[in-house]
VOTI-358174 format. One line per field, with one value per residue: residue number from 0; y, z, x of N, C-alpha, C in turn. Coordinates in nm, 3 decimals, m for minus. Example, Ala and Ser with C-alpha at 12.3 -4.5 7.8 and 13.67 -1.06 7.14 Angstrom:
% residues 2
nr <- 0; 1
npy <- m0.569; m0.225
npz <- 0.780; 0.708
npx <- 1.319; 1.285
capy <- m0.450; m0.106
capz <- 0.780; 0.714
capx <- 1.230; 1.367
cpy <- m0.330; 0.003
cpz <- 0.780; 0.787
cpx <- 1.320; 1.290
This chain:
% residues 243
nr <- 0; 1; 2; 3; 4; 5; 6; 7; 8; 9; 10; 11; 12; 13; 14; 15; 16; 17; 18; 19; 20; 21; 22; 23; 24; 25; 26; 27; 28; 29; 30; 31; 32; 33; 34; 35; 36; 37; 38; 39; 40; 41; 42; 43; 44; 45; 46; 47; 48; 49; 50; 51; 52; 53; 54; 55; 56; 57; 58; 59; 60; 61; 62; 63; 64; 65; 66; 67; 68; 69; 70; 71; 72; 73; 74; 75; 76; 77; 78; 79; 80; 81; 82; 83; 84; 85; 86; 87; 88; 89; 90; 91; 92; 93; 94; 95; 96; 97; 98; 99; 100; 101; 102; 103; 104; 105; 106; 107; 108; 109; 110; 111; 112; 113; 114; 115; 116; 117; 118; 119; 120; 121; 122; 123; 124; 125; 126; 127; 128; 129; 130; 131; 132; 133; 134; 135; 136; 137; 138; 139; 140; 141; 142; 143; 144; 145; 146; 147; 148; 149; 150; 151; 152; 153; 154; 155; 156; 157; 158; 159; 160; 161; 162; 163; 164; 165; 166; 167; 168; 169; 170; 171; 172; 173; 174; 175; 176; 177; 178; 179; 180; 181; 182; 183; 184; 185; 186; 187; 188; 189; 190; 191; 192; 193; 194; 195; 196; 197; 198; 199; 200; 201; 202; 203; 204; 205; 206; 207; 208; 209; 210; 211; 212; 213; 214; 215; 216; 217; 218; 219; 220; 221; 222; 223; 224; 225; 226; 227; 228; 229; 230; 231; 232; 233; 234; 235; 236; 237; 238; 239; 240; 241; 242
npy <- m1.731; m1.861; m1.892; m2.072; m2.249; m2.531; m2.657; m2.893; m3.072; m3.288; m3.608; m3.429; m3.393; m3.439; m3.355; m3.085; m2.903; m2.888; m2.634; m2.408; m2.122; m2.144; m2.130; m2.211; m2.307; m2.295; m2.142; m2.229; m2.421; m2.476; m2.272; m2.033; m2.081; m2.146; m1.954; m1.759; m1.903; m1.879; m1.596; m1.516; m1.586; m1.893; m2.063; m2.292; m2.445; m2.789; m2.973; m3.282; m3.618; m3.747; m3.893; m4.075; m4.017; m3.799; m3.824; m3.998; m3.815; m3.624; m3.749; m3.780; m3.571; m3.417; m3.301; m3.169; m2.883; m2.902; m2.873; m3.052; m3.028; m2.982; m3.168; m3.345; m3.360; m3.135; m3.147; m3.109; m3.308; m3.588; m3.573; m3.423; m3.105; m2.886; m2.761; m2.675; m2.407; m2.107; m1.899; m1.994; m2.001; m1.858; m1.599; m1.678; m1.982; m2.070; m1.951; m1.981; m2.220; m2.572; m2.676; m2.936; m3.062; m3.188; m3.156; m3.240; m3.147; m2.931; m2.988; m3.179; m3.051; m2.871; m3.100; m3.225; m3.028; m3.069; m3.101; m2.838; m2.466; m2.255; m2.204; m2.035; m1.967; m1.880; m1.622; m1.436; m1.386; m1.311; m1.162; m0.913; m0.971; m1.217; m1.154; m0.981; m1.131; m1.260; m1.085; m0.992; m1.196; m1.278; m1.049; m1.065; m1.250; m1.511; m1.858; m1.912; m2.149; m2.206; m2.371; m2.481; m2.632; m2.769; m2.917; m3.222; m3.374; m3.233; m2.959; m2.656; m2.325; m2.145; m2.195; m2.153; m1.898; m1.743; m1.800; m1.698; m1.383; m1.393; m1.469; m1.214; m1.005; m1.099; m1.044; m0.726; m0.571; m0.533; m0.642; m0.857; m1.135; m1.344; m1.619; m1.711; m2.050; m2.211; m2.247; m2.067; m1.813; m1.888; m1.851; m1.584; m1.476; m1.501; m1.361; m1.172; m1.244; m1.250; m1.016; m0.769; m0.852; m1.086; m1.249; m1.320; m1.554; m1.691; m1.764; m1.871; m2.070; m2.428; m2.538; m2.337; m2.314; m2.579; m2.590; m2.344; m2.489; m2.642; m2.431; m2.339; m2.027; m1.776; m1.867; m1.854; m1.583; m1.503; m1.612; m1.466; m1.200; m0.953; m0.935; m1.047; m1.186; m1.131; m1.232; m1.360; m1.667; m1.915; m2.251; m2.513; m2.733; m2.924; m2.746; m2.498; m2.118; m1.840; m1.604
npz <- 8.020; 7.787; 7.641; 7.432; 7.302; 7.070; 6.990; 6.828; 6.604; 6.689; 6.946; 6.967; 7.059; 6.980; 7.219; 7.293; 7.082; 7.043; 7.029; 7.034; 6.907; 6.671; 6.540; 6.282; 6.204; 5.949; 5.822; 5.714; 5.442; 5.360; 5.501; 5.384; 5.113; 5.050; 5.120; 4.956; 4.691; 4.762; 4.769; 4.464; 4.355; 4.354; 4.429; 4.647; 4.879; 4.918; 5.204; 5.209; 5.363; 5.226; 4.932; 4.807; 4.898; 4.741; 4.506; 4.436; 4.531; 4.314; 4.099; 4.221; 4.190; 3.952; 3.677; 3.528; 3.714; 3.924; 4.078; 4.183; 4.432; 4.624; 4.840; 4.951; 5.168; 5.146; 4.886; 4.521; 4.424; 4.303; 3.905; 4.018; 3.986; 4.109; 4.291; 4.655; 4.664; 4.751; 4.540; 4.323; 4.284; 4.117; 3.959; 3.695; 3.681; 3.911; 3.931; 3.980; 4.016; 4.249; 4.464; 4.544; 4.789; 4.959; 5.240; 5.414; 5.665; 5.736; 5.620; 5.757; 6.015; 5.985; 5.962; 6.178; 6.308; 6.347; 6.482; 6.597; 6.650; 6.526; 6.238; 6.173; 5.920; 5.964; 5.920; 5.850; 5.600; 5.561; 5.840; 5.916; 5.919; 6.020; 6.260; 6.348; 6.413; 6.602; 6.828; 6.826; 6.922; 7.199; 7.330; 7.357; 7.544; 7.436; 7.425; 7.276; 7.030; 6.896; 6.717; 6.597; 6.312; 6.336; 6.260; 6.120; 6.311; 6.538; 6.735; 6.602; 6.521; 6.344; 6.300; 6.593; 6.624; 6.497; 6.615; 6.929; 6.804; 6.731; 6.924; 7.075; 6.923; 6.980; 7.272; 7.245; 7.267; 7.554; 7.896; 8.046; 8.126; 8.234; 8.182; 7.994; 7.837; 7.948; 7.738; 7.537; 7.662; 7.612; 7.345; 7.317; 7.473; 7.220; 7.031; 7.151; 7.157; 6.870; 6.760; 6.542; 6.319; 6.057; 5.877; 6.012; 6.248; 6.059; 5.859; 6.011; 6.119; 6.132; 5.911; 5.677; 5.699; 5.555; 5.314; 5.157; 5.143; 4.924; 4.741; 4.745; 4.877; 4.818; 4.850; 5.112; 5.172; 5.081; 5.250; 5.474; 5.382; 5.504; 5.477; 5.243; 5.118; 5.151; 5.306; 5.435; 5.533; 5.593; 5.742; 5.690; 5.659; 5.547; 5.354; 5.255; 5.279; 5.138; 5.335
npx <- 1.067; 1.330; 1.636; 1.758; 2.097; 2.193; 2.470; 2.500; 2.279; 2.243; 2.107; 1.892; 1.536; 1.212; 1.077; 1.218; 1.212; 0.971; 0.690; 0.831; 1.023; 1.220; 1.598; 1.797; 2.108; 2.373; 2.581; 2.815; 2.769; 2.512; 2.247; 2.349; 2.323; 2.057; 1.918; 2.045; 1.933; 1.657; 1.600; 1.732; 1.469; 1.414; 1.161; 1.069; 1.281; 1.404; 1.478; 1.622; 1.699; 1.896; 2.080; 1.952; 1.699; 1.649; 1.673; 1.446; 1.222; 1.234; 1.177; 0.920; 0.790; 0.833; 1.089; 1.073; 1.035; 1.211; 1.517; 1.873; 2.063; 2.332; 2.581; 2.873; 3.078; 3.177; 3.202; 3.063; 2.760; 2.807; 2.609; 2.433; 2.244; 2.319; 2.595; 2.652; 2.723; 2.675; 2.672; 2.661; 2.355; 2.194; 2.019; 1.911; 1.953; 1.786; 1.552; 1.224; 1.210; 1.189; 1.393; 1.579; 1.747; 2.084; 2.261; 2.614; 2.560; 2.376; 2.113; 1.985; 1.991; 1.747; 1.527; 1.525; 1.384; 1.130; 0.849; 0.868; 0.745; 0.773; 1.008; 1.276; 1.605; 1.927; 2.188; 2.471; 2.429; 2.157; 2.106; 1.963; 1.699; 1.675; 1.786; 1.575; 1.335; 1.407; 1.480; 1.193; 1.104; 1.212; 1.168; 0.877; 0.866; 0.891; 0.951; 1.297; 1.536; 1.827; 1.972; 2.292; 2.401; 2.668; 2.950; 2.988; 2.844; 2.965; 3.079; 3.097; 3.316; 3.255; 2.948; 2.831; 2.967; 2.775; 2.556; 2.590; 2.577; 2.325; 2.219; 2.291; 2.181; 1.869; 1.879; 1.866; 2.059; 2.125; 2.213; 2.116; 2.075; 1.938; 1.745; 1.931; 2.057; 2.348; 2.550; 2.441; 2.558; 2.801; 2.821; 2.780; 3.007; 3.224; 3.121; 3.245; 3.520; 3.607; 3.477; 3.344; 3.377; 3.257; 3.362; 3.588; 3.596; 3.478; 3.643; 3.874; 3.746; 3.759; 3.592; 3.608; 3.831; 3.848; 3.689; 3.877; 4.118; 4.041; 4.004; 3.747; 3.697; 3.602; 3.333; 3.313; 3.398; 3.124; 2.929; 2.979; 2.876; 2.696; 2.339; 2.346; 2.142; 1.891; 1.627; 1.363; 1.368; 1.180; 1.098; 0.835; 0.590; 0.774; 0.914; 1.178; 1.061; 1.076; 0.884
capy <- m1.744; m1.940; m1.893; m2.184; m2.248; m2.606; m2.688; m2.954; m3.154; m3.480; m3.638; m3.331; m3.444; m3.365; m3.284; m3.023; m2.835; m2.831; m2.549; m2.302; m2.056; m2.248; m2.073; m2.284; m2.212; m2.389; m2.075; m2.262; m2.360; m2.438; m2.176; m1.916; m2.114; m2.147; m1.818; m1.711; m1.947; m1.829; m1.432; m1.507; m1.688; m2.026; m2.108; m2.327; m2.535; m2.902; m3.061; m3.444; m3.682; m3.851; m3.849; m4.141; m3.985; m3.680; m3.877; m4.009; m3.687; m3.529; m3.820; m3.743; m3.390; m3.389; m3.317; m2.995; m2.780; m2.906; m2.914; m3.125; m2.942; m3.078; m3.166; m3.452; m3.348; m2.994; m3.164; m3.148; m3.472; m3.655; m3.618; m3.317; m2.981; m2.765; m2.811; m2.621; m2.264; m1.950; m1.847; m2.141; m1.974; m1.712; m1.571; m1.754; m2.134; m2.106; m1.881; m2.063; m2.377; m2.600; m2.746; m3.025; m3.043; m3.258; m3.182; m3.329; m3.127; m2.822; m3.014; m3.294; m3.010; m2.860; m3.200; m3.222; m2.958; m3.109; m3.050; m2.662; m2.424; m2.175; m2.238; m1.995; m1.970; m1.763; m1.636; m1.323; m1.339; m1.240; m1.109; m0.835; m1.019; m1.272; m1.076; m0.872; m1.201; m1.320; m0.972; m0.932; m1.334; m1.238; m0.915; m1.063; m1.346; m1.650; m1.963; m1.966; m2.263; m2.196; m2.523; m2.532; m2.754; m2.816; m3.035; m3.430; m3.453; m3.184; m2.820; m2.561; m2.237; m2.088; m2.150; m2.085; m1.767; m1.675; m1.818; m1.557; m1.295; m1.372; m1.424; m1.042; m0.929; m1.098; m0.939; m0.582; m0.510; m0.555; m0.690; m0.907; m1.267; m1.456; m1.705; m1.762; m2.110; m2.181; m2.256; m1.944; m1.747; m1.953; m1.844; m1.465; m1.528; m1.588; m1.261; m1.081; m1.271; m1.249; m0.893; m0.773; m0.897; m1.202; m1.334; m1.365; m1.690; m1.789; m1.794; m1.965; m2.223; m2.586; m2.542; m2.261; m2.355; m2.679; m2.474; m2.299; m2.560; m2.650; m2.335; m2.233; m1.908; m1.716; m1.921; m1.854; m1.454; m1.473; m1.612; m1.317; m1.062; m0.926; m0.900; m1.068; m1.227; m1.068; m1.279; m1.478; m1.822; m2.002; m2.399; m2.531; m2.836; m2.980; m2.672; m2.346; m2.089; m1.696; m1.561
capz <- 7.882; 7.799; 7.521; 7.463; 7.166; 7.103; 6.913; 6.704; 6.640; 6.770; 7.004; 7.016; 7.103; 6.945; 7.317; 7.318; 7.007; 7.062; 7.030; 7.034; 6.789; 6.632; 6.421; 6.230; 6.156; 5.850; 5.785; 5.587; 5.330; 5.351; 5.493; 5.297; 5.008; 5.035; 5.118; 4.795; 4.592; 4.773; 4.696; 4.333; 4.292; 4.355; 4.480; 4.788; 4.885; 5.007; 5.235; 5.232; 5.431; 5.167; 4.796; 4.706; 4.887; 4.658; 4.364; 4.453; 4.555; 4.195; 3.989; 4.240; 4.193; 3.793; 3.660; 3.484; 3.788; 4.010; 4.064; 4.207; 4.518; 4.748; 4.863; 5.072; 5.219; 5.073; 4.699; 4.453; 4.444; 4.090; 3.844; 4.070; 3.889; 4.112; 4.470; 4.749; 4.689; 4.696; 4.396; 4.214; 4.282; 3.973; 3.879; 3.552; 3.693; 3.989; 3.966; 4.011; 4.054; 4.300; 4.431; 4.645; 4.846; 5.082; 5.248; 5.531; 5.844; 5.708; 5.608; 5.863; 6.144; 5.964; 5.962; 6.307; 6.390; 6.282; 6.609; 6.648; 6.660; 6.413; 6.218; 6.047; 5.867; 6.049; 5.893; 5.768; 5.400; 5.586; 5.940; 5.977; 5.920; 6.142; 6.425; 6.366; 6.479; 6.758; 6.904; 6.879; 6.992; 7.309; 7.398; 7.369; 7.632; 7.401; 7.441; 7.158; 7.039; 6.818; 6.658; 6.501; 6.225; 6.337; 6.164; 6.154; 6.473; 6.663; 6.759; 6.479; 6.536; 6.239; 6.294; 6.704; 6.657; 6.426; 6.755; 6.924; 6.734; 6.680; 7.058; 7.103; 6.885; 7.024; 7.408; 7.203; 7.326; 7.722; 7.971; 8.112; 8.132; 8.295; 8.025; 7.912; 7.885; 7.927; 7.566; 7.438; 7.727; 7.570; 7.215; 7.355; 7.485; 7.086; 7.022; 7.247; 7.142; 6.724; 6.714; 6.478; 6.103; 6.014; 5.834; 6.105; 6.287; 5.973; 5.786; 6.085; 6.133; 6.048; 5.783; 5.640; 5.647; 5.461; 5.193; 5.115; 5.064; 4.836; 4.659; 4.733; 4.993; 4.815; 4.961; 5.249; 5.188; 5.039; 5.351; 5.555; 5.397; 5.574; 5.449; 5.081; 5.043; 5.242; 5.307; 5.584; 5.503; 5.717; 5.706; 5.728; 5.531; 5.511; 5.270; 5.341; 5.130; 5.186; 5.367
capx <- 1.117; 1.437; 1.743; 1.896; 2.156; 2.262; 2.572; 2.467; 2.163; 2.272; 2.039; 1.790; 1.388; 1.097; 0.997; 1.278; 1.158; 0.831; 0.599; 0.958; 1.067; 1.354; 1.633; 1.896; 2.240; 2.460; 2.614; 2.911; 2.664; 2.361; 2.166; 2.359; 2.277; 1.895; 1.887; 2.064; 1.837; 1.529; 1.683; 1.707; 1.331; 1.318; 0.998; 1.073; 1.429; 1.318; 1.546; 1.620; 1.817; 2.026; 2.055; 1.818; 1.561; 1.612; 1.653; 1.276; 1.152; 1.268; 1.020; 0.759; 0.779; 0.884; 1.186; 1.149; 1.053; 1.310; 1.654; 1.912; 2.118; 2.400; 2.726; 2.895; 3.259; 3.195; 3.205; 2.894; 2.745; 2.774; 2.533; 2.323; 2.257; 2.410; 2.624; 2.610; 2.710; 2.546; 2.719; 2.589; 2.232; 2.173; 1.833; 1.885; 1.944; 1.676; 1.390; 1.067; 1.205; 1.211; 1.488; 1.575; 1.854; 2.096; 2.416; 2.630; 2.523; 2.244; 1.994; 1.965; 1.944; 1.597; 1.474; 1.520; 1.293; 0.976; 0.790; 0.864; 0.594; 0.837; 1.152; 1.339; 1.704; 1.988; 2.335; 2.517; 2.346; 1.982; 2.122; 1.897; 1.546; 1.635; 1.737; 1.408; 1.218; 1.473; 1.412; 1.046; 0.991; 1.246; 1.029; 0.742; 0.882; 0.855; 1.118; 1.370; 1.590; 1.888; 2.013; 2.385; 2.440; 2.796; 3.073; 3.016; 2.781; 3.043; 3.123; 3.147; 3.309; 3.124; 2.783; 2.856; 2.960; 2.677; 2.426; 2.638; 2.536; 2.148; 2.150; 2.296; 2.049; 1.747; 1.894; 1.853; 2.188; 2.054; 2.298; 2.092; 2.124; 1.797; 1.663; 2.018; 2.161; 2.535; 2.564; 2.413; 2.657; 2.961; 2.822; 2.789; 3.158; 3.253; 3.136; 3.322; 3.664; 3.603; 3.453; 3.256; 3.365; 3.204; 3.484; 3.695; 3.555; 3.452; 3.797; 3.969; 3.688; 3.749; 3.467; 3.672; 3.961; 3.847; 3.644; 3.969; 4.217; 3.925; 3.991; 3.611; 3.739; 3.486; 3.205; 3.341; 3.361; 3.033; 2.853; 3.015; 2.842; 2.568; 2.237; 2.350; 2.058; 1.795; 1.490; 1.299; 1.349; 1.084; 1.087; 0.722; 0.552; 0.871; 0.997; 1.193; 1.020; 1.080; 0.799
cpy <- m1.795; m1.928; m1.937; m2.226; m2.417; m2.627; m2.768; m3.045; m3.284; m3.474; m3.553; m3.428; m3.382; m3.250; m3.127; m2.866; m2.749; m2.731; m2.408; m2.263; m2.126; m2.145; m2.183; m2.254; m2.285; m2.273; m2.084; m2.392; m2.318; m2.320; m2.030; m1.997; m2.114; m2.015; m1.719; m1.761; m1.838; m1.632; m1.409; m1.578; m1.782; m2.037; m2.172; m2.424; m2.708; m2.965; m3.227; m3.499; m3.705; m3.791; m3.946; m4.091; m3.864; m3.711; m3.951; m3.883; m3.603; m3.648; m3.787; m3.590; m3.344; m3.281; m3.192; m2.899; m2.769; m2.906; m3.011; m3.025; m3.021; m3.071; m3.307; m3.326; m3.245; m3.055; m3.184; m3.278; m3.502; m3.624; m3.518; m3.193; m2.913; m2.854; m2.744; m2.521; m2.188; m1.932; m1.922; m2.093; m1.878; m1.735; m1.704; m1.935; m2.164; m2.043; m1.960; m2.228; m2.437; m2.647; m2.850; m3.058; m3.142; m3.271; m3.239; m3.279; m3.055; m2.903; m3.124; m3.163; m2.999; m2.987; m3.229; m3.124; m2.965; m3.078; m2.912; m2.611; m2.308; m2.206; m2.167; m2.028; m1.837; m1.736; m1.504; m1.295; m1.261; m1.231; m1.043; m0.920; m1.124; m1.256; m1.037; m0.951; m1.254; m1.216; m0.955; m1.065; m1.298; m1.136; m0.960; m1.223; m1.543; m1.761; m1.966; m2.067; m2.200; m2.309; m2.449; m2.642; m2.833; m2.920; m3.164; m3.425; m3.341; m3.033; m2.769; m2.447; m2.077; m2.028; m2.123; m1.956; m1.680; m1.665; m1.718; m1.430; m1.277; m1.400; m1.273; m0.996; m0.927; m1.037; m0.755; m0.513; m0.483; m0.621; m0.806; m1.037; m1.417; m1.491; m1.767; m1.922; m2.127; m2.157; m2.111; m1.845; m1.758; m1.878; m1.624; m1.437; m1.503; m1.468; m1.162; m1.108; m1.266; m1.108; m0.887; m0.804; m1.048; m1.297; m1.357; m1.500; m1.748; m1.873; m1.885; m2.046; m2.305; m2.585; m2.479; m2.261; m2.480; m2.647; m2.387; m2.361; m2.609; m2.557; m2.262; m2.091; m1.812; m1.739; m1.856; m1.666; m1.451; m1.490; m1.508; m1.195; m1.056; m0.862; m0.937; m1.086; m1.244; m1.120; m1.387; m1.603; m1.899; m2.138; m2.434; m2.608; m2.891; m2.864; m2.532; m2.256; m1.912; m1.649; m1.363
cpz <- 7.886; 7.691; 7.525; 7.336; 7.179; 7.001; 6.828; 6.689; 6.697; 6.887; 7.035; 6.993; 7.040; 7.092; 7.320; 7.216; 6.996; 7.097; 7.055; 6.898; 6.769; 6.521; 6.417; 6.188; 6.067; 5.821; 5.673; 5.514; 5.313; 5.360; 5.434; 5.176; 4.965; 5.038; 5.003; 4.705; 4.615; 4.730; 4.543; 4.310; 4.288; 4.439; 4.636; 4.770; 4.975; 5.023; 5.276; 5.314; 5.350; 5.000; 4.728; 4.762; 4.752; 4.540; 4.351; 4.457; 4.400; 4.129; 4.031; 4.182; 4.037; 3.791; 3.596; 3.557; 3.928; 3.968; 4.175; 4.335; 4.639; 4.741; 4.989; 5.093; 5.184; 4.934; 4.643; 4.448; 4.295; 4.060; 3.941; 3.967; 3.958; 4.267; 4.569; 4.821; 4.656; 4.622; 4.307; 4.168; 4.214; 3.959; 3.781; 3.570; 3.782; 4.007; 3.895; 3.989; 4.169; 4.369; 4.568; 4.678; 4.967; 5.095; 5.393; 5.627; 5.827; 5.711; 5.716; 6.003; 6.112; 5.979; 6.124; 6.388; 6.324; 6.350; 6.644; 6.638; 6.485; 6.390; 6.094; 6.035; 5.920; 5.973; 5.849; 5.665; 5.498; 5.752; 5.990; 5.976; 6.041; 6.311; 6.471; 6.450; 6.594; 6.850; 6.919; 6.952; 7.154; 7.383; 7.422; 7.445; 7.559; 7.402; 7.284; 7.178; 6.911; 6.814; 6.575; 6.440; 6.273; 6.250; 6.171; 6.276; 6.575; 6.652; 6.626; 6.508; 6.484; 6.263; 6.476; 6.723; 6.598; 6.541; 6.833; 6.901; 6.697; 6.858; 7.154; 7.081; 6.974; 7.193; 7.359; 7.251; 7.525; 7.755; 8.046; 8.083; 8.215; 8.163; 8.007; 7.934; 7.858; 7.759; 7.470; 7.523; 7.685; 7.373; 7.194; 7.337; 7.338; 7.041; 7.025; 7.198; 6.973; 6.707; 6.608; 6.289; 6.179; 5.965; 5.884; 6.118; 6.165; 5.866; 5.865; 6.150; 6.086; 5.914; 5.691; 5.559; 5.507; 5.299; 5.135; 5.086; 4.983; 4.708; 4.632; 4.862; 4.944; 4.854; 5.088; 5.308; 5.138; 5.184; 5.508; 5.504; 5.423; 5.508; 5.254; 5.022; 5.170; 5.258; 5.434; 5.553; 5.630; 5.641; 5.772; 5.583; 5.467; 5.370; 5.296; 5.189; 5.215; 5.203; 5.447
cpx <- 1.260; 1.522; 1.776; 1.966; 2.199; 2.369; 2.609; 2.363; 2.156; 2.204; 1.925; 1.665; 1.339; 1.038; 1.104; 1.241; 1.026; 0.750; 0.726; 0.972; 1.213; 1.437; 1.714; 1.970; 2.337; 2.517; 2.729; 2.866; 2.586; 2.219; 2.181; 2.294; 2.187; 1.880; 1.903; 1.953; 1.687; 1.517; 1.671; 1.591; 1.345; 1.191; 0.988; 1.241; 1.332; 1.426; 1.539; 1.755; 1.931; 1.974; 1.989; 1.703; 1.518; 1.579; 1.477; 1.221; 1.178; 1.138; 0.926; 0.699; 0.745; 1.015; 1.224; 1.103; 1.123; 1.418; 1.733; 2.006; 2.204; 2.494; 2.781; 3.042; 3.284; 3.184; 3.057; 2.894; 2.729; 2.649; 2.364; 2.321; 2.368; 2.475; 2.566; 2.719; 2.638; 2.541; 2.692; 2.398; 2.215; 2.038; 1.811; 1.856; 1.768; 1.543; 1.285; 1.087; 1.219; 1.317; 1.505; 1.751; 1.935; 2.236; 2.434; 2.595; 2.363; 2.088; 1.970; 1.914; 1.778; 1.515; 1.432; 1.433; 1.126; 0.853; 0.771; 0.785; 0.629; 0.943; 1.217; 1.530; 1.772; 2.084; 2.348; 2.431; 2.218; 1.974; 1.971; 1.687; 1.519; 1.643; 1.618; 1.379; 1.311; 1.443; 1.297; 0.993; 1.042; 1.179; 0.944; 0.756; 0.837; 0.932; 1.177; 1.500; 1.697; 1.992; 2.161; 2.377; 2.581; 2.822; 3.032; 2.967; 2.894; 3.053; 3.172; 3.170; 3.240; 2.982; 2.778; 2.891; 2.828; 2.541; 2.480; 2.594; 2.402; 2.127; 2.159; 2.229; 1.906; 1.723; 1.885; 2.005; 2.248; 2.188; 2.246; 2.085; 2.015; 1.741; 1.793; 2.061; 2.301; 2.584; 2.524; 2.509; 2.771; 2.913; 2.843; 2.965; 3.213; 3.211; 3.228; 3.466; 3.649; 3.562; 3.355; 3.256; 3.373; 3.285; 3.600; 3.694; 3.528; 3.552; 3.885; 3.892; 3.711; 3.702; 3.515; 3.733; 4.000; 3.826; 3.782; 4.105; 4.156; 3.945; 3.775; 3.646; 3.621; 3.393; 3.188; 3.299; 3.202; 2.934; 2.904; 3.009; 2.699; 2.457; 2.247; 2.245; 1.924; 1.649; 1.490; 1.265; 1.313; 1.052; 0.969; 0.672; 0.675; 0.951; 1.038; 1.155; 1.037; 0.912; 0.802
């Protein structure tokens, strides 16, 4: 069995994915964000590359049980419903709608795991569900793959420490270290030097830091609380839908 974390989807293989439990980590938005939506009732999140595919994918779909969802550079994208915070996700805007979605790093990783055998959603908001399954796939000796979204194609301290932290879990707290590769040892590491609040690494990440000369810092506290938005967002049929 094998743990391997990579740090951002750039150049990953279908062959690399394949038939592995896959988690994904956008922790500064995206996957807090879906996770909120899917928390308050939307129905499923559907990630797209770009924003004309979405703008197609909304006519195919129709127009009054979707929504519009995204962000370039951290900013909502013109002329979308909502961007891409959590706090944007209220019972009232999203329950039982669809929504379609496309920001600069989050959604491109899910895409990337098209091949996997399983692929769920990792981060503070829904900690404890996804440890559950990193722990019971590790027990039960199965290969897992934990994908960062990182920054622009590069290293994110953010969603690295969060791989970190879902690869502690899925070791049960064990010492042991066969399966590991370097990358998930260096994400362990990142643990050990941030401790245990969430909003540490996440406040003095790049991603963060950006989000807060932004004046979004709440985003920021929002996706460092644990278990906000408590559900198993599993991506399958091209849509992540709480299962």
């Amino acid at each position: 069995m094998k743990l391997d974390v990579v740090f951002t989807p750039t150049g990953l293989t279908a062959g690399e994915v394949q038939g592995r439990i896959v988690f994904v980590i956008d922790i500064l938005r995206a996957g807090t964000t879906i996770c909120a939506a899917l928390h308050h009732g939307a129905r499923a999140v559907v990630p797209v590359a770009d924003t004309e595919e979405a703008l197609r994918l909304v006519q195919t779909l129709g127009s009054e049980e979707t929504l519009l969802a995204g962000e370039r550079n951290c900013l909502p994208i013109p002329g979308f419903h909502l961007g891409n915070s959590p706090r944007e996700m209220r019972p009232a805007v999203v329950r039982g709608k669809t929504i379609i979605m496309t920001t600069t790093n989050g959604t491109s990783a899910l895409l990337a795991t098209a091949a996997a055998g399983e692929v769920l959603l990792a981060g503070a908001a829904n900690f404890t569900m996804a440890a559950e399954r990193a722990r019971e796939a590790w027990t039960t000796r199965e290969d897992l793959l934990i994908i960062c979204s990182g920054r622009e194609h590069r290293f994110a301290l953010d969603d690295a420490y969060t791989a970190g932290r879902l690869v502690e879990a899925a070791l049960g707290g064990g010492r042991g270290r066969k399966g590991l590769s370097d990358a998930a040892l260096v994400s362990l590491d990142l643990v050990r030097r941030y401790g245990r609040r969430w909003d540490r690494p996440l406040l003095l990440s790049r991603g963060g830091r950006d989000l807060s000369e932004l004046g979004m810092t709440e985003d920021v506290m929002d996706a460092a609380r644990v278990d906000a938005y408590p559900v198993r967002a599993t991506f399958r049929d091209r849509r992540v839908v709480a299962t």
